[in-house]
N, C-alpha and C positions, 0 to 999 in steps of 0.2 A: 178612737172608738171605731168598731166595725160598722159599718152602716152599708154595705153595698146589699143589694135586695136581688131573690135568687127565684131557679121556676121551678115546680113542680110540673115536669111534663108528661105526667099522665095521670089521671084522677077520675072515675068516675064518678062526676058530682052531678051528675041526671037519676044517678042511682036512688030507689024509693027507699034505700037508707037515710039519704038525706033529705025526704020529703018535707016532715019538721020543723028544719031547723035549717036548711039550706042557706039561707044569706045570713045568720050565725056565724058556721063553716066557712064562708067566707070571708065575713069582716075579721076571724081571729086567724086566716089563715094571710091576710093585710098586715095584720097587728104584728104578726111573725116574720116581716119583710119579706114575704114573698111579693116578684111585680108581676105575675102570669101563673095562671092553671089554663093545662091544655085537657083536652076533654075527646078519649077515643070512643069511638062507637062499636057495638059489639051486632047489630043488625039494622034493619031499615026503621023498626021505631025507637029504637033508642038515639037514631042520626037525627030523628028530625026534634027529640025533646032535646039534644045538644043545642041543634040550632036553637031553639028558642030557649034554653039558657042562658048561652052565651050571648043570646040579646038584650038579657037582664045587664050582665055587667060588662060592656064593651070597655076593649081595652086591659080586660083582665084577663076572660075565661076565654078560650079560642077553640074552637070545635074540628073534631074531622067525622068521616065518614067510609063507613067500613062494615065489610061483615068479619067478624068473629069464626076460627075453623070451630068451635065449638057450637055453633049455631049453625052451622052450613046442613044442611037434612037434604032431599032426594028432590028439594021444589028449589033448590039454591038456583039456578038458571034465572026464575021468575024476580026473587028476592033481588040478583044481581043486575037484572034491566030495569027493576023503580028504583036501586038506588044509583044506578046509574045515570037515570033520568032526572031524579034528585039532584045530582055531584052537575050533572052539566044546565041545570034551567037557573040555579040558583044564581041571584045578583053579585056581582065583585063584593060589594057590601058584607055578604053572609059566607063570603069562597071560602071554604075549610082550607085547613091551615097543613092537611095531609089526609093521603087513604089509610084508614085504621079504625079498629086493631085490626090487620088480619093474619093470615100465616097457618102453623101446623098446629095440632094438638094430637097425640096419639096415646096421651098417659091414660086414659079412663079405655077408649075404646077406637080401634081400626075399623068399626061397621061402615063410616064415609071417608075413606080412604082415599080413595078416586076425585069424588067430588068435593074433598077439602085441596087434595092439590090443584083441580081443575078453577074454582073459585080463588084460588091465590095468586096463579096465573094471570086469571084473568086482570084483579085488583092490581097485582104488579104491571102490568100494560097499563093500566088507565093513570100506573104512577110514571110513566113515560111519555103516555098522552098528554097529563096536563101537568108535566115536572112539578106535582108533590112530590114533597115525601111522603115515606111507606113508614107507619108504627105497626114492629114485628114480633108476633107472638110466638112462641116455637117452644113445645114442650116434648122428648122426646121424639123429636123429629127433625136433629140439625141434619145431620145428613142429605135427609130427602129436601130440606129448605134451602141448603146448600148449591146441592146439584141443582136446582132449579134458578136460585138467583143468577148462576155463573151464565145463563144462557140470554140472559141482560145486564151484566156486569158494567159493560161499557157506557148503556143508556139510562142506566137508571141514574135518578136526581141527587139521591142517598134514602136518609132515614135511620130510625134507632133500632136496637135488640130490643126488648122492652124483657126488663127483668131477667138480666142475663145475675145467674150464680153459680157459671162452671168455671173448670180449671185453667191453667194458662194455656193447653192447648186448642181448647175450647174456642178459649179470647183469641187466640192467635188467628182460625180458623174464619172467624168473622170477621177481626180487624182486616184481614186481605181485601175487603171491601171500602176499599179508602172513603169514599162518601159518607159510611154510615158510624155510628156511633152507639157504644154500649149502656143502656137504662139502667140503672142501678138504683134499689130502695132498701125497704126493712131491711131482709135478708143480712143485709151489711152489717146488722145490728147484735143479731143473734149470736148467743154463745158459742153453738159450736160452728157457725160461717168461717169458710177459710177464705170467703173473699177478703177480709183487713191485710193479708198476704199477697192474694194470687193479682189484685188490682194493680199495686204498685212494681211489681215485677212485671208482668203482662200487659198493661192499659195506661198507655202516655194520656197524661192530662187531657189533650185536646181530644180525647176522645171516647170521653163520659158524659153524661148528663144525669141529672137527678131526678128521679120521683116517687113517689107511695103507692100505686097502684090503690089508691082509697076507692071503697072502703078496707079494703082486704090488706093480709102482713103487717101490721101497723110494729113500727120499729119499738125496741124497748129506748122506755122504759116505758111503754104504751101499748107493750105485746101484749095481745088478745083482747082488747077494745077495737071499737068501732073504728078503722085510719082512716083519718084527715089530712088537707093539704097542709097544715101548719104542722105537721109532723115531720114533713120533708126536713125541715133544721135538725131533728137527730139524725138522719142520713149525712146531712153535710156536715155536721161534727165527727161524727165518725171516719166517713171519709176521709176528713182533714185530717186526721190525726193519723190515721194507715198512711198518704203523701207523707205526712210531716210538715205540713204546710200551713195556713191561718183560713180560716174559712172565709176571710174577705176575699183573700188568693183564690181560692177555690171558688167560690161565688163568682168571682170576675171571669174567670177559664169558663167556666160551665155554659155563662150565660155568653158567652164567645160562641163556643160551641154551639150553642141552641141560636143562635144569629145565623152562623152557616150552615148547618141543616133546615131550618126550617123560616129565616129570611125574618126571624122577629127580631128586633133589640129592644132592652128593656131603656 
């Protein structure tokens, strides 16, 4: 019988989707052997209702701290010294587990152009500073996320793509970052996704990890509800099955994975 228990490394479960019914979502996301939800932050108050989450269930839920390029506005400088003030006052007790989410976003609009690469920058230094890992957003903007990681390639600690669904040259393009490792969720799921292909040609084992990005994508057979962390197990069946492998297999690689980036075992 399969019994090995797997993570969900990215979940916004501070989100006031799951105001409600929040330690629900959690116990059935237990019940679904998951042993960890990691929890990015998208600005300075969403970092700190992290931390006080993740003080609800120690041991489970593990917080970082991060701006969001989608949050970055014209006052991002001020945003980035409290939550930098934040990242360096807090006790070993509450240390986030990485700088995140940050990175590009160009799909909707280029008006903070400047100040999303200037604010990612920065986050990436403070992931050199205090060797986190980096949880990396990047929508329409590998390129310019590209050229800029190469100019710290050598110091950085690692960290994930977060929601990578492009093609193998795509994969190829990041995997050159041997530290980091590609997030893979819903998407996986979806009819017409050519990830079930491009993953096992393109993306050696050791160098995936699982998550939902909840509430958002939520995998089928759960497409267009509310995603939750217990949903991460349709990604790992999926998965399994693009490898050709068993998802205890896969369960056990991942959470390998997720030990050397980010220094947790389950």
């Amino acid at each position: 019988m399969e019994k090995t228990r797997f993570i969900d490394t990215h979940a916004h479960l501070d989100g006031e989707e799951f105001n409600e019914d929040r330690a629900a979502v959690v116990e059935r996301a237990q019940q679904a052997r998951l042993a960890a939800i990691f929890l990015p932050a998208i600005d300075l108050a969403s970092s700190r209702r992290i931390l006080d989450v993740c003080q609800q269930y120690p041991g489970f839920a593990y917080p970082m701290v991060g701006l969001h390029p989608e949050e970055v506005r014209a006052d991002y400088r001020n945003v980035l010294a409290e939550l930098y003030t934040l990242l360096s006052t807090l006790p070993s007790s509450r240390r986030p587990i990485a700088i995140g989410e940050v990175g590009l976003d160009y799909y909707w609009s280029r008006e903070f152009e400047k100040e999303q690469l200037a604010a990612f920058e920065t986050q990436v230094e403070w992931s050199v500073e205090t060797r986190l890992p980096l949880m990396i957003h990047c929508r329409k903007a590998q390129n310019e996320m590209v050229h800029l990681l190469k100019h710290y390639e050598r110091e950085l600690p690692g960290g994930v793509f977060h929601c990578f669904t492009g093609n193998e040259k795509e994969a190829a393009e990041l995997l050159q970052f041997d530290r980091f490792v590609l997030g893979v969720g819903g998407v996986l799921t979806f009819k017409k996704s050519h990830l079930p292909e491009v993953l096992p040609a393109a993306v050696p084992l050791d160098r995936i990890v699982l998550e939902t990005d909840s509430p958002y994508m939520a995998p089928v057979p759960m497409r267009g509800q509310r995603n939750e962390p217990a949903y991460v197990a349709y990604v790992l069946q999926k998965m399994a099955e693009s490898y050709g492998i068993s998802t205890d297999e896969l369960a056990r690689q991942t959470n390998k994975n997720v030990k050397r980036v980010f220094g947790i075992e389950i």
